[in-house]
mmCIF file of the N, C-alpha and C atoms, coordinates in Angstrom:
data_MODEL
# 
_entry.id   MODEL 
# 
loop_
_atom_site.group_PDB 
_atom_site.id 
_atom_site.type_symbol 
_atom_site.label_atom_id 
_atom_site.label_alt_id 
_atom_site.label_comp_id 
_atom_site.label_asym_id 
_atom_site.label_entity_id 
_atom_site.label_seq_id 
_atom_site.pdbx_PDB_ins_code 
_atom_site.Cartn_x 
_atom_site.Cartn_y 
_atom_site.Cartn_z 
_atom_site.occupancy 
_atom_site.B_iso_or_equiv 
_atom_site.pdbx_formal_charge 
_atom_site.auth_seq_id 
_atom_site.auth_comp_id 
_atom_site.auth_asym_id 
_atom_site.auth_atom_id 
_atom_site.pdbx_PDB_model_num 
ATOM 1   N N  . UNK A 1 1  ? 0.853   -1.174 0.000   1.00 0.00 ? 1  UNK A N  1 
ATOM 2   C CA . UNK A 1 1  ? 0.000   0.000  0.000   1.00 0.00 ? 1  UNK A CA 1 
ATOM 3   C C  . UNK A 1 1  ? 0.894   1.230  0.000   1.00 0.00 ? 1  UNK A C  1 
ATOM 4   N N  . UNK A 1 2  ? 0.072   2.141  -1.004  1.00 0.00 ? 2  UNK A N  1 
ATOM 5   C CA . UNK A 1 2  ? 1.092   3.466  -0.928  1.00 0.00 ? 2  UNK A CA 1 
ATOM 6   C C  . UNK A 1 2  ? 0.912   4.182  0.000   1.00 0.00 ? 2  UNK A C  1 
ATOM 7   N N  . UNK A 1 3  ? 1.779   5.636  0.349   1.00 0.00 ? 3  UNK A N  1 
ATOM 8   C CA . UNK A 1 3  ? 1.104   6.738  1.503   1.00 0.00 ? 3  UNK A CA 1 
ATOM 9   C C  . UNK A 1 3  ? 1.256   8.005  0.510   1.00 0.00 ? 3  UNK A C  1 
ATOM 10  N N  . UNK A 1 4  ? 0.080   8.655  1.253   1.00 0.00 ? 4  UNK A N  1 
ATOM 11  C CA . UNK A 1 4  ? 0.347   9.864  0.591   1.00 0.00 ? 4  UNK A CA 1 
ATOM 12  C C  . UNK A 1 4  ? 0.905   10.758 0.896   1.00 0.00 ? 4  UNK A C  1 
ATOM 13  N N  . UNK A 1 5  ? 1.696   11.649 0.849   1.00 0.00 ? 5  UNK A N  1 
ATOM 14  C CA . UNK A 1 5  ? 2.469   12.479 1.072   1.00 0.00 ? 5  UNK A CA 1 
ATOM 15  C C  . UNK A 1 5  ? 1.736   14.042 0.995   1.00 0.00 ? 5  UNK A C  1 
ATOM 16  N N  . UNK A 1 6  ? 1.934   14.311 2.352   1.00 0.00 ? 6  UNK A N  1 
ATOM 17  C CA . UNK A 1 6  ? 0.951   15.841 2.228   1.00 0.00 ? 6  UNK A CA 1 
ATOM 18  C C  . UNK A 1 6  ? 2.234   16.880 2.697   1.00 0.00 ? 6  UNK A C  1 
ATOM 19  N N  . UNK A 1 7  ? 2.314   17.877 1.755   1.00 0.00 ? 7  UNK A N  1 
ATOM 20  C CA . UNK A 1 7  ? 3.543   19.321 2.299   1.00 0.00 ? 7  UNK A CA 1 
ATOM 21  C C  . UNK A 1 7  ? 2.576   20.557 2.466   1.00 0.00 ? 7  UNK A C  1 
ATOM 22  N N  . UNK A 1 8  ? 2.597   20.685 3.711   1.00 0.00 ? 8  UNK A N  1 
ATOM 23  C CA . UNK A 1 8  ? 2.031   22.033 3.857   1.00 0.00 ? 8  UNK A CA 1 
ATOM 24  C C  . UNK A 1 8  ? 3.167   23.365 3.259   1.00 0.00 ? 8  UNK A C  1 
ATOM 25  N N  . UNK A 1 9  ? 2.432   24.097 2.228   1.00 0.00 ? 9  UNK A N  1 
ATOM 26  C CA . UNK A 1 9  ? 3.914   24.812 1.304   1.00 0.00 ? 9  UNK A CA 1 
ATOM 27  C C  . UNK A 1 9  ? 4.045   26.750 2.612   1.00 0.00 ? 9  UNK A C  1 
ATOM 28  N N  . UNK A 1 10 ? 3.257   26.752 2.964   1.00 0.00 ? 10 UNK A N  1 
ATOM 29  C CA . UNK A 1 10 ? 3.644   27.698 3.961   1.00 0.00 ? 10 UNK A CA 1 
ATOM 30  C C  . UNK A 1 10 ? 4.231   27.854 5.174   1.00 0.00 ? 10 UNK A C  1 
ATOM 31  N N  . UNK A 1 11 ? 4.182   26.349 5.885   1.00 0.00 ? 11 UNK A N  1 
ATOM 32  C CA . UNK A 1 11 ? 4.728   26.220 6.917   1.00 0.00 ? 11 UNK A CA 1 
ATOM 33  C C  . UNK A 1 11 ? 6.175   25.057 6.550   1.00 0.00 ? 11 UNK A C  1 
ATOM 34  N N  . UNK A 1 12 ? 5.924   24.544 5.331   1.00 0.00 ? 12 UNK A N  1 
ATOM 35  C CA . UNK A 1 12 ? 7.261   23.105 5.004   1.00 0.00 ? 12 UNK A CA 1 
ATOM 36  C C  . UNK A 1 12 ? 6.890   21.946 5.697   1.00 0.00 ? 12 UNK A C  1 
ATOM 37  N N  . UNK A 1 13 ? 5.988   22.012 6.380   1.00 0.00 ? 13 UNK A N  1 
ATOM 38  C CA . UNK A 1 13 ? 5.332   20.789 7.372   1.00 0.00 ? 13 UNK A CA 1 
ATOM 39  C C  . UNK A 1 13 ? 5.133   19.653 6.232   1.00 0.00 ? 13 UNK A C  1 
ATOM 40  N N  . UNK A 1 14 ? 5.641   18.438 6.254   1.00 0.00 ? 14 UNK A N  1 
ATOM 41  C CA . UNK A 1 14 ? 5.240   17.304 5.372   1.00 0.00 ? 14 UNK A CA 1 
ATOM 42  C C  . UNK A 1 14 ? 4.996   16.299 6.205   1.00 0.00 ? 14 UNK A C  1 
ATOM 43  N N  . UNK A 1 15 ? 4.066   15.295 5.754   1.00 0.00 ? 15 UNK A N  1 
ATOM 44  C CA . UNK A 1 15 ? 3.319   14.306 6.890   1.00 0.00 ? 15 UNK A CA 1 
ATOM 45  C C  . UNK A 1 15 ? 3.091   13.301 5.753   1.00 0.00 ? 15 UNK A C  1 
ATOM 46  N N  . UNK A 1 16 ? 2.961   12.175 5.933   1.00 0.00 ? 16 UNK A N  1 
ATOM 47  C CA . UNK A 1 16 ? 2.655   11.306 5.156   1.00 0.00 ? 16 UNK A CA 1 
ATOM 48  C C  . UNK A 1 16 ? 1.584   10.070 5.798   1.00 0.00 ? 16 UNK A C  1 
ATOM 49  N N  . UNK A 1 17 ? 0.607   9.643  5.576   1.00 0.00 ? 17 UNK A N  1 
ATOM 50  C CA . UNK A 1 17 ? -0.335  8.715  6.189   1.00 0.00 ? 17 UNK A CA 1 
ATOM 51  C C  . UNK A 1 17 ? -0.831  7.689  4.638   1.00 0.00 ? 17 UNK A C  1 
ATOM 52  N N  . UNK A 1 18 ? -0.980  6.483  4.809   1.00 0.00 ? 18 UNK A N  1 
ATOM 53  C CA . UNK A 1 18 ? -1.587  5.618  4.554   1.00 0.00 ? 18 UNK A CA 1 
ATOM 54  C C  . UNK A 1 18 ? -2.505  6.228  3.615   1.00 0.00 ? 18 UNK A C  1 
ATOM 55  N N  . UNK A 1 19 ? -2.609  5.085  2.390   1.00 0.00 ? 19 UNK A N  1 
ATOM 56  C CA . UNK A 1 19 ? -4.033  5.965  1.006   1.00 0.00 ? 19 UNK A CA 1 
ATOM 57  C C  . UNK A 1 19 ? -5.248  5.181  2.253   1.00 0.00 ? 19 UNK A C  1 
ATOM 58  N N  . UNK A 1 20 ? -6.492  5.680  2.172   1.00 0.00 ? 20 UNK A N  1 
ATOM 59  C CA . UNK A 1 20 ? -7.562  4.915  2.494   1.00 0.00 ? 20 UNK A CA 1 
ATOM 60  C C  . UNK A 1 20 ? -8.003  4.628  1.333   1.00 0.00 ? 20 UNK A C  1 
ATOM 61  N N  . UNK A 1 21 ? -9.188  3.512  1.730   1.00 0.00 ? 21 UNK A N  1 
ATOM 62  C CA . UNK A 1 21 ? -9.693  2.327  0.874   1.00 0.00 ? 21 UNK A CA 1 
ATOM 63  C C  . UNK A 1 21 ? -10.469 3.392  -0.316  1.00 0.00 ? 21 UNK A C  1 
ATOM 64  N N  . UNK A 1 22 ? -10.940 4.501  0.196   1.00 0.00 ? 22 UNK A N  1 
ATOM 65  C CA . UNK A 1 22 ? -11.850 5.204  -0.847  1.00 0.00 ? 22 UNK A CA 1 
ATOM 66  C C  . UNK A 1 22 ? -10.672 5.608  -2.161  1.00 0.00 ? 22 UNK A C  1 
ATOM 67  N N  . UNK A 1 23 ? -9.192  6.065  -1.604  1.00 0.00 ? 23 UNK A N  1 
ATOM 68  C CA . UNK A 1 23 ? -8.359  6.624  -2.614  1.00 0.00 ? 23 UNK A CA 1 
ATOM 69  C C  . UNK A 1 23 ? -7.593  5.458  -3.166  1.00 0.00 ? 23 UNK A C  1 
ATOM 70  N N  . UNK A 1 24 ? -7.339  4.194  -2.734  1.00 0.00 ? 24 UNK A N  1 
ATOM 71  C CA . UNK A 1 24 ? -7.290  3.133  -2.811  1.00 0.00 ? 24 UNK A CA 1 
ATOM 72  C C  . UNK A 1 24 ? -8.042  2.714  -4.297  1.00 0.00 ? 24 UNK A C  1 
ATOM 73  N N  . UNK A 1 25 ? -9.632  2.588  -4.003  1.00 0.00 ? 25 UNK A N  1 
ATOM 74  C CA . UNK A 1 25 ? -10.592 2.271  -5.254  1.00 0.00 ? 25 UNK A CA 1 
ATOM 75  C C  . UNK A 1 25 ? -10.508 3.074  -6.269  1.00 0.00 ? 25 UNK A C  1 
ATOM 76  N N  . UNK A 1 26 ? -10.459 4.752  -5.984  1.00 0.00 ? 26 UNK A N  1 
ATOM 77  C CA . UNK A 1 26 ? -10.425 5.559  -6.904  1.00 0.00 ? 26 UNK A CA 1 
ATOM 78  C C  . UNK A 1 26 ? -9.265  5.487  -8.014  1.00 0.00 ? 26 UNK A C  1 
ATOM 79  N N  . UNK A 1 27 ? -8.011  4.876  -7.404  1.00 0.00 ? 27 UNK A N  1 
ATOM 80  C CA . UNK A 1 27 ? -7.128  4.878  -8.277  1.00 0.00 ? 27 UNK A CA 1 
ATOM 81  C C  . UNK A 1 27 ? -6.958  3.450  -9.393  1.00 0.00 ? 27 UNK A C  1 
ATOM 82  N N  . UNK A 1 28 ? -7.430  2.474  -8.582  1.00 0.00 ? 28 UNK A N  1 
ATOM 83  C CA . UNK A 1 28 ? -7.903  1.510  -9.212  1.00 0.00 ? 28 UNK A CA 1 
ATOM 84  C C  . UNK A 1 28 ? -8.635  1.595  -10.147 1.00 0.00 ? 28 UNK A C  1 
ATOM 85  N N  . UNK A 1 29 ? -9.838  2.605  -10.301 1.00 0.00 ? 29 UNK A N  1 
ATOM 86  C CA . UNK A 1 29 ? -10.816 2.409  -11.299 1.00 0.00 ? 29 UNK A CA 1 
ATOM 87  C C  . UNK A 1 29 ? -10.137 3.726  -12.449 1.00 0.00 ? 29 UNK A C  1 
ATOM 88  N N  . UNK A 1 30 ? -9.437  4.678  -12.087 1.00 0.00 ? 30 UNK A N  1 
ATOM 89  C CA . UNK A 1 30 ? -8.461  5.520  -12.816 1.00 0.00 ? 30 UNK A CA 1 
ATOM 90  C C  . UNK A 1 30 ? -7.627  4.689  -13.594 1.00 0.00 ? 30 UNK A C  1 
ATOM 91  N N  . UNK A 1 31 ? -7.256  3.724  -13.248 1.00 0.00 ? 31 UNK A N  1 
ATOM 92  C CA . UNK A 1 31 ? -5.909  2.868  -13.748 1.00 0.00 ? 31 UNK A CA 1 
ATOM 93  C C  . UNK A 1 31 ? -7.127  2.120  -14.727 1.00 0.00 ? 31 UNK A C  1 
ATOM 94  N N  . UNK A 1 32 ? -8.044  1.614  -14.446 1.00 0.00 ? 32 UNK A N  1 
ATOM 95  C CA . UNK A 1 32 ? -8.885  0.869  -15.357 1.00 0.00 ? 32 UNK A CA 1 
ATOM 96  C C  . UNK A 1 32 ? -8.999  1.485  -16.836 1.00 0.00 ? 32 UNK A C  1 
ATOM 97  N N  . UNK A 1 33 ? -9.595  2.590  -16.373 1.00 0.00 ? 33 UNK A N  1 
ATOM 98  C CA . UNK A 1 33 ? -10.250 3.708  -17.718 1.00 0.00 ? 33 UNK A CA 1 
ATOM 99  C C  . UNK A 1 33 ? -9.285  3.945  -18.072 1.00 0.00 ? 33 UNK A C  1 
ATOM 100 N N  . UNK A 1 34 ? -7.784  4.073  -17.701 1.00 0.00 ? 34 UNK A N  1 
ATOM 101 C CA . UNK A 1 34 ? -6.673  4.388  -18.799 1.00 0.00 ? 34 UNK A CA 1 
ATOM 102 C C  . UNK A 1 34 ? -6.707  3.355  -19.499 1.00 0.00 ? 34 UNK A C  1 
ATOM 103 N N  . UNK A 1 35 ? -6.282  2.140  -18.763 1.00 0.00 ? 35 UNK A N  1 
ATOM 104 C CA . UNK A 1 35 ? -6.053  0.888  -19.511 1.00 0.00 ? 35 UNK A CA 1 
ATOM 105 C C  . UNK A 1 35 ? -7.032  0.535  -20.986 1.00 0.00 ? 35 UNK A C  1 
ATOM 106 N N  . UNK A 1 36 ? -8.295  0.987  -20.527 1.00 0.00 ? 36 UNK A N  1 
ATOM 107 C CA . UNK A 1 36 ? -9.807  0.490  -21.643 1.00 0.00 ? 36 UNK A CA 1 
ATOM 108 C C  . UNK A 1 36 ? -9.107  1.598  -22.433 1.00 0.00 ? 36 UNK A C  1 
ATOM 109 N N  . UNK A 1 37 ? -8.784  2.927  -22.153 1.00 0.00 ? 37 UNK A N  1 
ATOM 110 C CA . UNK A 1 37 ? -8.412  4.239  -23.304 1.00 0.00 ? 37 UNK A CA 1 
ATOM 111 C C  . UNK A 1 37 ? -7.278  3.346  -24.128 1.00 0.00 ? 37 UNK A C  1 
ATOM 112 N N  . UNK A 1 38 ? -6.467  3.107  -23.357 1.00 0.00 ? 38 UNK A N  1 
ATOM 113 C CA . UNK A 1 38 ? -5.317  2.729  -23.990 1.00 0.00 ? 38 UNK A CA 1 
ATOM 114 C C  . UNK A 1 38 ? -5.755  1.577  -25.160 1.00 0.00 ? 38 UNK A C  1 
ATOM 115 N N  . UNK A 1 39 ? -6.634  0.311  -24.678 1.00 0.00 ? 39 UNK A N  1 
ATOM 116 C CA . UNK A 1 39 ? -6.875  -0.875 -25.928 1.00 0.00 ? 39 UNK A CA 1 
ATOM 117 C C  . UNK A 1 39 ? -7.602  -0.280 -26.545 1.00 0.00 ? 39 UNK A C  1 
ATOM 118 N N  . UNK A 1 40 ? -8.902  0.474  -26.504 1.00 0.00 ? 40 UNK A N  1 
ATOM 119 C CA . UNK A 1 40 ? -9.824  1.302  -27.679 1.00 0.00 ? 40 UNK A CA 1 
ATOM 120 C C  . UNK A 1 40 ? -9.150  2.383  -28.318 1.00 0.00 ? 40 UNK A C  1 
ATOM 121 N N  . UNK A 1 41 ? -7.960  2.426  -28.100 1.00 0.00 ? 41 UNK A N  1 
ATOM 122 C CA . UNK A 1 41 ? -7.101  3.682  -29.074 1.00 0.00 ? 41 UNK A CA 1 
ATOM 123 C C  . UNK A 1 41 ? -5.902  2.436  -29.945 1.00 0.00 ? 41 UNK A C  1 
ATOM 124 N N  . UNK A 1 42 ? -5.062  1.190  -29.074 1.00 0.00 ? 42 UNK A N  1 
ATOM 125 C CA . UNK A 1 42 ? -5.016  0.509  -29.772 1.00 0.00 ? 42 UNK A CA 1 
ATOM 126 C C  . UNK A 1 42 ? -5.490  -0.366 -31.143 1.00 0.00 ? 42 UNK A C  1 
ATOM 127 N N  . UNK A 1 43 ? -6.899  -0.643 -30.771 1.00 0.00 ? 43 UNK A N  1 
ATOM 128 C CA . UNK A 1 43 ? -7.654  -1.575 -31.533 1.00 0.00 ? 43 UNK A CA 1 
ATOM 129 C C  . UNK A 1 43 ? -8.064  -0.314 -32.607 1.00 0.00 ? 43 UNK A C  1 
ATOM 130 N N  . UNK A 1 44 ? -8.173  0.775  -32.371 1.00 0.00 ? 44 UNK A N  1 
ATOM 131 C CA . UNK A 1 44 ? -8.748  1.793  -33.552 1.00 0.00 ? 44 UNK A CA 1 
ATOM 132 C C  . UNK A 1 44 ? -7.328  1.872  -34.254 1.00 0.00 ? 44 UNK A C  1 
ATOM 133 N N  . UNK A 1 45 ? -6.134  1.912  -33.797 1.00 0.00 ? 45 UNK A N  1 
ATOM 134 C CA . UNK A 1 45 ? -4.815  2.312  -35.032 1.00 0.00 ? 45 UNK A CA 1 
ATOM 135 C C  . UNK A 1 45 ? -4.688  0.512  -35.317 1.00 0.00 ? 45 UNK A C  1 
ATOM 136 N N  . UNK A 1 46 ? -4.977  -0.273 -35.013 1.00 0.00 ? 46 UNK A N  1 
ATOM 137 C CA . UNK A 1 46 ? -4.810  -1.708 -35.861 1.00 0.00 ? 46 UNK A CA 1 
ATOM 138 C C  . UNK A 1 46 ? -5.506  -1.964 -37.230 1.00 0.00 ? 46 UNK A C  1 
ATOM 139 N N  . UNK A 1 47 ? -7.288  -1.076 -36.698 1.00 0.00 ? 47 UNK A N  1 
ATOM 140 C CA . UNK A 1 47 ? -8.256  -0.903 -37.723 1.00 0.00 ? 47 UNK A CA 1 
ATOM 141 C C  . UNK A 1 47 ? -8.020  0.062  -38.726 1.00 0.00 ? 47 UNK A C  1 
ATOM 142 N N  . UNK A 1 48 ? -7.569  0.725  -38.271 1.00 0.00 ? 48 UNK A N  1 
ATOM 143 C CA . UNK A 1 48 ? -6.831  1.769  -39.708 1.00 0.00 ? 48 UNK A CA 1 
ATOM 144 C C  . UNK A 1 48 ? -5.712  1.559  -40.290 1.00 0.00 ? 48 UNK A C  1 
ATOM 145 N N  . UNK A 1 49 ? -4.691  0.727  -39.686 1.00 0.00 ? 49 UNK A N  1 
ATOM 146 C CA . UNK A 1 49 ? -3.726  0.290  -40.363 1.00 0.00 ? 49 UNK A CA 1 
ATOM 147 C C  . UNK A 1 49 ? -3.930  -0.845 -41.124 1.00 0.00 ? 49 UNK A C  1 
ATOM 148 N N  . UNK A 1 50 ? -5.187  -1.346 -41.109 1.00 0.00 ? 50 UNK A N  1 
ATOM 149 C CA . UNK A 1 50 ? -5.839  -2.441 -41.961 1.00 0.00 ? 50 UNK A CA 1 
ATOM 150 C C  . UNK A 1 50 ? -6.636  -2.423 -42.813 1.00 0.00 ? 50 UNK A C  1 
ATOM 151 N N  . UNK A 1 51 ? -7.355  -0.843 -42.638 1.00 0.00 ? 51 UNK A N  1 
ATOM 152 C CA . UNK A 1 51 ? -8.210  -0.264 -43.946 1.00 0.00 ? 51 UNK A CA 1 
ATOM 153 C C  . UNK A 1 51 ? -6.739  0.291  -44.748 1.00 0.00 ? 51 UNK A C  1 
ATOM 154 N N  . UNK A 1 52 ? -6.081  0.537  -44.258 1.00 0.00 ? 52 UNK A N  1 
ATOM 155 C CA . UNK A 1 52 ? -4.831  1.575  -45.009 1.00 0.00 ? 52 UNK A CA 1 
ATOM 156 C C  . UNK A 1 52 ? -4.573  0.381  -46.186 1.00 0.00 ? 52 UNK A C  1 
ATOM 157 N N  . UNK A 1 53 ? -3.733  -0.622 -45.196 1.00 0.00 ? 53 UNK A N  1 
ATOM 158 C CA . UNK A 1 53 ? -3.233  -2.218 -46.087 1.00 0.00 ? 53 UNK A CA 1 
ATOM 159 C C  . UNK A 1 53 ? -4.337  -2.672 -47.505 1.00 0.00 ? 53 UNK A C  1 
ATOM 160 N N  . UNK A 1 54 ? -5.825  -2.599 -46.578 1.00 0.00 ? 54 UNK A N  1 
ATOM 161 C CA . UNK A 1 54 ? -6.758  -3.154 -47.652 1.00 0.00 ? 54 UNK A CA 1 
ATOM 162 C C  . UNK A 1 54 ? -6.797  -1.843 -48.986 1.00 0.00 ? 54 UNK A C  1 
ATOM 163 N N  . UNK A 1 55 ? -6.670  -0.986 -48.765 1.00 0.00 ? 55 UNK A N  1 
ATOM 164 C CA . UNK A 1 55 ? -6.676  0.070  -49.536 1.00 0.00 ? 55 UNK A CA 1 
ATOM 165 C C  . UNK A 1 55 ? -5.626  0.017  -50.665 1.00 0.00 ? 55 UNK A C  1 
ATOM 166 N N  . UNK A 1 56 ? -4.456  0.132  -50.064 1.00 0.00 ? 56 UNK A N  1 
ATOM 167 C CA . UNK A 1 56 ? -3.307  -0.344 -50.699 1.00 0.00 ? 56 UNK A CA 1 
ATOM 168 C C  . UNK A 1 56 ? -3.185  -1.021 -52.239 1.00 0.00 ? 56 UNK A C  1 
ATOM 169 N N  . UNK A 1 57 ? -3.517  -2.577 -51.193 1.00 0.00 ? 57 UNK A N  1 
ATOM 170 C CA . UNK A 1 57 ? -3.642  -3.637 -52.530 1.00 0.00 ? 57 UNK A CA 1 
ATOM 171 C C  . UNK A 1 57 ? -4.736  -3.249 -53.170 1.00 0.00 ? 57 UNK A C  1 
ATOM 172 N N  . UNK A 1 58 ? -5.919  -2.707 -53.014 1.00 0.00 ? 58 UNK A N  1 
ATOM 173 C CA . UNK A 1 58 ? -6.878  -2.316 -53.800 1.00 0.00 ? 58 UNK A CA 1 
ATOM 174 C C  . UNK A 1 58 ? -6.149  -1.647 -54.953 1.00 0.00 ? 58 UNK A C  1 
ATOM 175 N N  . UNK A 1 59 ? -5.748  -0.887 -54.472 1.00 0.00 ? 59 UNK A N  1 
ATOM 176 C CA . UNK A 1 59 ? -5.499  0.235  -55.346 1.00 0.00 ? 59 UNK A CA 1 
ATOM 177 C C  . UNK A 1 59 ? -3.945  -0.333 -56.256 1.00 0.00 ? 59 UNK A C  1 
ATOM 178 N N  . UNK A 1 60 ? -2.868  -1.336 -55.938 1.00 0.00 ? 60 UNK A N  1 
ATOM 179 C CA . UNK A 1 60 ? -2.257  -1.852 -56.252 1.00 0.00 ? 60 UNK A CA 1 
ATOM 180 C C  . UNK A 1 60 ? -2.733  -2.995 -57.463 1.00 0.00 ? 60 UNK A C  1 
ATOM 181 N N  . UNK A 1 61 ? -3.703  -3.383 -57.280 1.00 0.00 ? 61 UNK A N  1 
ATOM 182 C CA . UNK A 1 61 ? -4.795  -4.237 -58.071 1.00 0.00 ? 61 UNK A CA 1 
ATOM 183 C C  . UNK A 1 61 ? -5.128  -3.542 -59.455 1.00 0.00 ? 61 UNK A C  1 
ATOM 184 N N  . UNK A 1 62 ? -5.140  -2.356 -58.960 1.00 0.00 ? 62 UNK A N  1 
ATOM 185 C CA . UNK A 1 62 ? -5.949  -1.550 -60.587 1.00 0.00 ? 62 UNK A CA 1 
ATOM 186 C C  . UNK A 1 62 ? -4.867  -0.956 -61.080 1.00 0.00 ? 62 UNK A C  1 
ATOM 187 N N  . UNK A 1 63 ? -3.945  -1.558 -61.350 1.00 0.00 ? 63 UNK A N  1 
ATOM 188 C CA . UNK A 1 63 ? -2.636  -0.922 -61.692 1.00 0.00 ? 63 UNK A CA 1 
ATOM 189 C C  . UNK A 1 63 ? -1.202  0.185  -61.458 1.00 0.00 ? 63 UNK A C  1 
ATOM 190 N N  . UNK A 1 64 ? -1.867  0.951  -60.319 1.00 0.00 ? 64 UNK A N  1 
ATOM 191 C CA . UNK A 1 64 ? -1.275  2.387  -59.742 1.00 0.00 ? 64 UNK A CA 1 
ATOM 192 C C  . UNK A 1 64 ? 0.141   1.952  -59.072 1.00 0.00 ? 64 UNK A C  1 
ATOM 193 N N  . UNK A 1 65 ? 1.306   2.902  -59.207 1.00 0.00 ? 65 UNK A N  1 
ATOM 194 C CA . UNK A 1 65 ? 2.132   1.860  -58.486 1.00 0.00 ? 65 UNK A CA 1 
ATOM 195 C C  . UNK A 1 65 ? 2.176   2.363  -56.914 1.00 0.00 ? 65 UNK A C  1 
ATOM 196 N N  . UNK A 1 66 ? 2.796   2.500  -56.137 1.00 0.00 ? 66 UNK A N  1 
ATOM 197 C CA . UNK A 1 66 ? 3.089   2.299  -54.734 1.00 0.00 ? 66 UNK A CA 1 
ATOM 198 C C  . UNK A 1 66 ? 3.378   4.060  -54.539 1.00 0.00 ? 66 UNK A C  1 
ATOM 199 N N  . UNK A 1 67 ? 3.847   4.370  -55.873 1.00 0.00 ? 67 UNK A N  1 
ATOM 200 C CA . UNK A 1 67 ? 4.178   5.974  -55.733 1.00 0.00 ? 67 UNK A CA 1 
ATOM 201 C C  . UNK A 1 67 ? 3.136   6.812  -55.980 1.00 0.00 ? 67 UNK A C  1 
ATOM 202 N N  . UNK A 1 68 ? 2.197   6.426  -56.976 1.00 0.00 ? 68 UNK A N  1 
ATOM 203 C CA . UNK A 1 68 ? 1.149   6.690  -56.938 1.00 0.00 ? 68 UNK A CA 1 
ATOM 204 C C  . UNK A 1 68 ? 0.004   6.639  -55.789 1.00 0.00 ? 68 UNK A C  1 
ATOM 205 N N  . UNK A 1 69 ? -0.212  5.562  -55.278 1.00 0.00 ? 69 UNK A N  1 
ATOM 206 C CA . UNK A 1 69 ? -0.916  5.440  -53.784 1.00 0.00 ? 69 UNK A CA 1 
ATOM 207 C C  . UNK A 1 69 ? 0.019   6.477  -52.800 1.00 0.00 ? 69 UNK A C  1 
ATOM 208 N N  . UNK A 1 70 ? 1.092   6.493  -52.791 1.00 0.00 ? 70 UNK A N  1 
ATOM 209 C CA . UNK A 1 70 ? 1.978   7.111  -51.521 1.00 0.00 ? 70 UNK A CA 1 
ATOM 210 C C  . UNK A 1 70 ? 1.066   8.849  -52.020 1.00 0.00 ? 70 UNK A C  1 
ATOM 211 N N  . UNK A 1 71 ? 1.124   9.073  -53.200 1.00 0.00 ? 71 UNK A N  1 
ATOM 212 C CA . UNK A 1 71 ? 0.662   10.792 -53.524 1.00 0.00 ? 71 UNK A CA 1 
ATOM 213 C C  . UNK A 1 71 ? -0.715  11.105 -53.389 1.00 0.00 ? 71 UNK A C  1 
ATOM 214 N N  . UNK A 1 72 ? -1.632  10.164 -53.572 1.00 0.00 ? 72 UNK A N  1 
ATOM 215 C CA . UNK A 1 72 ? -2.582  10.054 -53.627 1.00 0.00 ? 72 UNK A CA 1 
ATOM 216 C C  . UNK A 1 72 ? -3.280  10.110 -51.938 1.00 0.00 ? 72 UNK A C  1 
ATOM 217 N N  . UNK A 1 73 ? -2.483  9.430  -51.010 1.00 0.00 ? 73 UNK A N  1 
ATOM 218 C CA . UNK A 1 73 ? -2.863  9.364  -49.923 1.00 0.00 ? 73 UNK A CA 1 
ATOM 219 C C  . UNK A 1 73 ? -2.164  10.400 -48.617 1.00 0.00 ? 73 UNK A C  1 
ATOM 220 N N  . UNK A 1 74 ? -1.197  11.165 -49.538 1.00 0.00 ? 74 UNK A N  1 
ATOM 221 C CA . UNK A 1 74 ? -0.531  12.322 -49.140 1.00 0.00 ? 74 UNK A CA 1 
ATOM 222 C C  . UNK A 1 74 ? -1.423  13.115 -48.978 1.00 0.00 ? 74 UNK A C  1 
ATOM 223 N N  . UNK A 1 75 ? -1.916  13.697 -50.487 1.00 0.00 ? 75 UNK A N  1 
ATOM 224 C CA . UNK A 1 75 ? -2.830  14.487 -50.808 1.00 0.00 ? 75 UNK A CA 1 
ATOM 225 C C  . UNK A 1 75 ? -4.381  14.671 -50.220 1.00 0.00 ? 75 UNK A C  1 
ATOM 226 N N  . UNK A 1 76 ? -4.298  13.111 -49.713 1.00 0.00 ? 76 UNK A N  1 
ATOM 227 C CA . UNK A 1 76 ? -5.864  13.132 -49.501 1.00 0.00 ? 76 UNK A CA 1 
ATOM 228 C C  . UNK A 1 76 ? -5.330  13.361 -47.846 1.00 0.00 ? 76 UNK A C  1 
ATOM 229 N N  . UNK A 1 77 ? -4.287  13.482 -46.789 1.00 0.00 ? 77 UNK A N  1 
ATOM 230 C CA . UNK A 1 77 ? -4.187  13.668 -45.409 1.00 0.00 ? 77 UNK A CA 1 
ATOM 231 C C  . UNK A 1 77 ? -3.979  15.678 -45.456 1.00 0.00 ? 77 UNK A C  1 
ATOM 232 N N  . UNK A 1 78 ? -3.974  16.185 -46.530 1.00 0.00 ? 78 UNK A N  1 
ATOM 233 C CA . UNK A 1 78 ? -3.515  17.668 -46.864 1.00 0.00 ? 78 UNK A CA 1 
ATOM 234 C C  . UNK A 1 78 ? -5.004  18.288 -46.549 1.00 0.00 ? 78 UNK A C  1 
# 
C-alpha cells in the first residue's frame, strides 16, 4: 500500500499517512479507464492500419504503383 504524502507549502510541514480504501478504489478504477483508453485507441490504429493495407492492394490491383498510392494518400491527409 502506498502513503500519501501531504507538504504544507507555507509552513514546510510534510506528513505522510496511509491511502484509504476510498483513494485506494479511486485509483484503481483511474488505472482501469486508462487501460480500456489505452486498448480502444489501440484496436482503432490496428483498424486503420488495416483499412490503409486493404486500400493499398486495392489500389495496387488496378494498376497504380506504390508511388502513386503514396501521392494520392498524401494528398488526400492535406
Amino acid at each position: 500500500m502506498a502513503d500519501v504524502l501531504i507538504v504544507d507549502c507555507v509552513t514546510g510541514e510534510v506528513t505522510t499517512r496511509p491511502q484509504t480504501a476510498e483513494e485506494i478504489a479511486a485509483q484503481e478504477v483511474a488505472a482501469q479507464a486508462a487501460q480500456a483508453e489505452a486498448d480502444a485507441k489501440a484496436a482503432a490504429d490496428a483498424d486503420a492500419a488495416a483499412q490503409l493495407a486493404a486500400t493499398n492492394q486495392k489500389l495496387l490491383a488496378l494498376g497504380l504503383t506504390q508511388i502513386d498510392i503514396n501521392t494520392l494518400l498524401n494528398a488526400a491527409k492535406a
